[in-house]
C-alpha positions in Angstrom: 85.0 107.6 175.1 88.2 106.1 173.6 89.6 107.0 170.5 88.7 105.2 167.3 91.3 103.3 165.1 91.2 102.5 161.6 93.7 99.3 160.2 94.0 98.0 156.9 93.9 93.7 155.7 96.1 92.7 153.2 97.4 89.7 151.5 100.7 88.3 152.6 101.8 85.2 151.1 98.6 83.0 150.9 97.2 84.7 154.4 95.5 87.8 155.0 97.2 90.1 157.5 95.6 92.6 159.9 97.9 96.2 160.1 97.8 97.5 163.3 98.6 101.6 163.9 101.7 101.7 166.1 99.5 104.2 169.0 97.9 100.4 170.1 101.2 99.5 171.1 101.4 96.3 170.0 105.0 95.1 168.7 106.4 92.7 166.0 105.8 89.4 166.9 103.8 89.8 170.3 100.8 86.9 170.7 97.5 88.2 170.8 94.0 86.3 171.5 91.5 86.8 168.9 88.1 86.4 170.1 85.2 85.9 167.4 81.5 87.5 168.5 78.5 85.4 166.7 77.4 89.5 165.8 80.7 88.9 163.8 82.6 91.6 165.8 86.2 90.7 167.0 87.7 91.4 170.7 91.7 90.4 170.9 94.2 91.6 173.4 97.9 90.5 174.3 98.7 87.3 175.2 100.4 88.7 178.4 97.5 90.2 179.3 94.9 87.6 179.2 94.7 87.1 182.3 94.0 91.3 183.5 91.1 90.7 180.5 89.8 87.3 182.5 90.0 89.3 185.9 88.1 92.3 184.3 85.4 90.7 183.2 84.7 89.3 186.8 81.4 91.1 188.4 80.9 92.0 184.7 77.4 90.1 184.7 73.9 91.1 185.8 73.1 90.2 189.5 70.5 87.8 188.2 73.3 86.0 185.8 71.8 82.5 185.7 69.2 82.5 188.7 67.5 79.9 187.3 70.5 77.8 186.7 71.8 76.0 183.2 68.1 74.3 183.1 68.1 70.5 181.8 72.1 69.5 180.3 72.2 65.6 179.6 75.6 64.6 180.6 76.8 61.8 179.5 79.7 59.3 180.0 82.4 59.5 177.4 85.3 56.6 176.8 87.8 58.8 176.6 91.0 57.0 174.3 93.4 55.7 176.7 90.4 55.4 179.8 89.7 51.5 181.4 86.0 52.8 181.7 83.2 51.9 179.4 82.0 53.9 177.9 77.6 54.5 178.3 76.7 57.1 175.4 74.6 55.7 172.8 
């Protein structure tokens, strides 16, 4: 199991801020990707390392992932600004 971390949100300027202890090695000014969960839990990692995260998460899903396939999507056609094609949605 990996260790636990405690930070701290505070106001700076008209923003809240997130402090971050120094052991997660993140450093001043570095891009991260904050990822909200609907359970309202937060996943975020470095920029630089979104990809690793992407790669990770590859095999991550249950062998039966989707064996019955997305079921019934509409799709429909969409004008998109700029496009010479009509648009058919209703």
């Amino acid at each position: 199991m990996t260790k636990g971390y405690r930070a701290r949100i505070f106001k700076s300027g008209n923003s809240t801020a997130l402090r971050l202890p120094r052991e997660l090695g993140f450093s001043e000014g570095e891009e991260i990707v904050l990822v909200p969960h609907a359970d309202g839990t937060f996943s975020f990692w470095k920029e630089s390392e979104a990809l690793n995260v992407l790669m990770g998460l590859y095999g991550a899903f249950s062998e039966g992932f989707m064996s019955d396939g997305r079921g019934d999507i509409e799709q429909v056609d969409y004008a998109w600004p700029g496009s010479s094609k009509p648009s058919q949605a209703a």
